[in-house]
C-alpha positions as CSV (number, residue, x, y, z in Angstrom):
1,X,13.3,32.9,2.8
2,X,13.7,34.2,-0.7
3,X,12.7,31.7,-3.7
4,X,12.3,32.0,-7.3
5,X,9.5,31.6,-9.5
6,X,7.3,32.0,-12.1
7,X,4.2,34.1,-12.2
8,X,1.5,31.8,-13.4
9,X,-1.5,33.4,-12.9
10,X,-2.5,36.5,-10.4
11,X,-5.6,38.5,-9.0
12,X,-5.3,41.2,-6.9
13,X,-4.4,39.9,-3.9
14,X,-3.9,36.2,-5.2
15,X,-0.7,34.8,-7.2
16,X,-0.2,31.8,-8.3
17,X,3.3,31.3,-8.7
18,X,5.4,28.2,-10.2
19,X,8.4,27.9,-7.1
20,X,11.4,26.4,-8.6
21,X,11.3,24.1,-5.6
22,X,7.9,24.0,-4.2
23,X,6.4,23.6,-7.2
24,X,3.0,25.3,-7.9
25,X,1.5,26.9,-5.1
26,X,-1.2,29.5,-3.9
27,X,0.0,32.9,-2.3
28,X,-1.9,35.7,-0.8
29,X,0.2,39.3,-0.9
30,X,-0.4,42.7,-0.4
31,X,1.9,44.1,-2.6
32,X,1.5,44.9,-6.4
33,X,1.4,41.6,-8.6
34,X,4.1,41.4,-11.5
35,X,2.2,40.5,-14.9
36,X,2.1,36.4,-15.8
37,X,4.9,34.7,-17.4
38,X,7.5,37.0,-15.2
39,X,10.1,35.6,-13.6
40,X,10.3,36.7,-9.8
41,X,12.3,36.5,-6.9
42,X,10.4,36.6,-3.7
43,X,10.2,36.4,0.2
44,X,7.9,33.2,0.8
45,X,6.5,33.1,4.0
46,X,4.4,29.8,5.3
47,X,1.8,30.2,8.0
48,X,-0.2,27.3,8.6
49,X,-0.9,25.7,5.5
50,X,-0.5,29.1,3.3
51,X,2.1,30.9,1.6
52,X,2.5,34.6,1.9
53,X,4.7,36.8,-0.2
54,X,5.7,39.9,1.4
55,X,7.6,41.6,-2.0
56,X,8.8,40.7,-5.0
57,X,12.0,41.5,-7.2
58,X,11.1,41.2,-11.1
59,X,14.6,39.7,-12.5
60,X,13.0,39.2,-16.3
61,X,9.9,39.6,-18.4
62,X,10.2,37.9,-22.1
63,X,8.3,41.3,-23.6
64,X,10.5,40.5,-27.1
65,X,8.1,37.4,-27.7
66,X,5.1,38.7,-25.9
67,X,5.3,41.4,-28.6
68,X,5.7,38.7,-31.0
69,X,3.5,35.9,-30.0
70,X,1.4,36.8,-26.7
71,X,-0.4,33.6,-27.5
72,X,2.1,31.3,-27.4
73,X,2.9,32.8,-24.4
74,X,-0.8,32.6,-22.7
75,X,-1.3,29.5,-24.0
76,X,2.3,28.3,-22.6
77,X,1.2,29.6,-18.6
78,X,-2.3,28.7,-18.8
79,X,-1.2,24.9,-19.4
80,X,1.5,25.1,-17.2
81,X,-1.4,26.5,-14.3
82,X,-3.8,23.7,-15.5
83,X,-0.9,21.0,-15.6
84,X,1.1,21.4,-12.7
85,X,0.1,19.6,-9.3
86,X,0.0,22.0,-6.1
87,X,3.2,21.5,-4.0
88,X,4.9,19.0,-6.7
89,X,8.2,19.9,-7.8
90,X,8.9,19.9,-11.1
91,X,12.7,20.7,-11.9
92,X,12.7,19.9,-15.6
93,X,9.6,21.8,-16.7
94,X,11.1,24.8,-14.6
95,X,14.5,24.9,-16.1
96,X,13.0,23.9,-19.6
97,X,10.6,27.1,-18.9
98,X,13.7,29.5,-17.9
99,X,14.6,29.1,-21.5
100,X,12.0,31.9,-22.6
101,X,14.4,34.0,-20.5
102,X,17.8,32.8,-21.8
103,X,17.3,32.6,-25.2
104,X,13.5,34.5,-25.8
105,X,14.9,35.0,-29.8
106,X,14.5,31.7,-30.6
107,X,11.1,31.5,-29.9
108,X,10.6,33.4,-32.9
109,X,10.6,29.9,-34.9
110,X,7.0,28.2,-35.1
111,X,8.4,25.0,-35.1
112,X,10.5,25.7,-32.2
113,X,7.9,26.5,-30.4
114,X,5.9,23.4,-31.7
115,X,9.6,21.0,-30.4
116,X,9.3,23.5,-26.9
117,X,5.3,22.5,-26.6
118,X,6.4,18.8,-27.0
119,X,8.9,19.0,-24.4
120,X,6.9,21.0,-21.9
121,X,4.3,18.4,-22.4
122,X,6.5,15.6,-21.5
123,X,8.3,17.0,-18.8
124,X,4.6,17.2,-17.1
125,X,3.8,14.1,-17.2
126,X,1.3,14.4,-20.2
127,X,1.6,12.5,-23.2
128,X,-1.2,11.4,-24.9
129,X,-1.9,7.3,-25.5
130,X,-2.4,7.3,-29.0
131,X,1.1,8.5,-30.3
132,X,1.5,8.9,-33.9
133,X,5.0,9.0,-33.8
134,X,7.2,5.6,-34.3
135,X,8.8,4.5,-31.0
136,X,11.9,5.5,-32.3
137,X,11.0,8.9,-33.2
138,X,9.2,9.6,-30.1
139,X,12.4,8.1,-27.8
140,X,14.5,10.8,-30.1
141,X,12.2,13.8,-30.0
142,X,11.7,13.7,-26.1
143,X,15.9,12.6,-25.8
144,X,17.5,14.7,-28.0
145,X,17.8,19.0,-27.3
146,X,15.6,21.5,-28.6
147,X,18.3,22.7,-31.0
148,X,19.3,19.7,-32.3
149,X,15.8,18.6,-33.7
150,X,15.5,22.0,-34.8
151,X,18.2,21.8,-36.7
152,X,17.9,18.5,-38.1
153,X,16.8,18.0,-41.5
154,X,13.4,16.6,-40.5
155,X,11.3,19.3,-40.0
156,X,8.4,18.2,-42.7
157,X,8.5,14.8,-42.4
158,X,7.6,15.4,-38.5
159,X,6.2,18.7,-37.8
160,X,2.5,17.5,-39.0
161,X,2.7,14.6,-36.6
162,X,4.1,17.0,-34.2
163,X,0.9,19.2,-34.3
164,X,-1.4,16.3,-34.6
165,X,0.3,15.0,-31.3
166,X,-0.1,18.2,-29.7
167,X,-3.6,18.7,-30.5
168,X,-4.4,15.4,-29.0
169,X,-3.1,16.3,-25.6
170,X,-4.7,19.4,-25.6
171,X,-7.9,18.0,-26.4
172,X,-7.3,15.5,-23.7
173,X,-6.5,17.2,-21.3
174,X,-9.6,17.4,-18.1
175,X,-9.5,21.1,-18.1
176,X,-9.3,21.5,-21.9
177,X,-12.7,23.5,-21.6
178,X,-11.4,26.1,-19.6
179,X,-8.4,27.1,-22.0
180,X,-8.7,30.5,-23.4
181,X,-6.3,30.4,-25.7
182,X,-6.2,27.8,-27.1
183,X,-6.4,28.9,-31.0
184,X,-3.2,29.7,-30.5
185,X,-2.1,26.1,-31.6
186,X,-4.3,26.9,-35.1
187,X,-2.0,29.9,-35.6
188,X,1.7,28.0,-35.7
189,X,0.4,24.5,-37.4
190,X,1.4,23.3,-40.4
191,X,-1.0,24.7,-43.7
């Protein structure tokens, strides 16, 4: 059966792989890995209670903001791999995630990135208790599109609260220990 995902995470004969519908899940192959963060079509096969992939087809790679931002990009997969629960589908985070492939330039915006991170975030189910947003704000930030809050005129009035928010989730987050990379969020806030 051939599915689509996104690499998460691989070893040498272990991929992790984010299946638009089966969620998260394990995979043992044989055949060479593609790197993490590409997007892969694949022949999933399920034998007993594991998944085998027997090839993959790379359909994209977003090396335009790897070049520019590997970090973001790191940090982005390595949440996603903490985040995700095994076998759960997750339909919003994966078609807010195909985004890096459909439009990779506008990740070249920090505060993009920051309004992506939010959305990401919220679509998995992690939002941390003590918001510093007003209702109202938060209702609009996790309602309204990407482009829209980017484009609105409210980029200073909310991008520190954005970070703060962001920081907080990280730093609650149970496997915040085992992040490597997760400077990256020093790099894009707010001086």
């Amino acid at each position: 059966m051939l599915s689509i995902g996104i690499v998460l995470k691989s070893d040498s004969e272990i991929v992790f792989l984010f299946d638009k519908y089966k969620g998260k899940i394990c995979c043992r192959t044989q055949k060479r890995v593609p790197v993490c963060g590409a997007l892969v079509q694949y022949d999933l096969q399920k034998k007993r209670a594991r998944f085998f992939v027997d090839r993959f087809e790379l359909l994209d790679v977003p090396f335009e903001l790897a070049k520019r931002d590997i970090l973001f990009l790191h940090h982005l997969f390595e949440f996603c791999f903490y985040s995700l629960v095994y076998g759960a589908c997750s339909k919003k985070t994966f078609s807010l995630l195909i985004q890096l492939y459909v439009d990779e330039h506008l990740f070249f915006n920090n505060f993009y990135k920051k309004i992506f991170l939010f959305k990401c975030f919220i679509s998995l189910g992690i939002a941390h208790g003590n918001r510093p947003f007003s209702p109202k704000l938060f209702y609009w930030l996790c309602s309204e599109s990407i482009d829209s809050i980017v484009s609105a005129n409210l980029h200073l009035e909310i991008e520190h609260t954005v970070d703060a928010w962001l920081y907080k989730c990280v730093g609650a987050h149970p496997y915040y220990k085992d992040f490597k990379t997760i400077h990256f969020l020093k790099k894009i806030r707010m001086p």
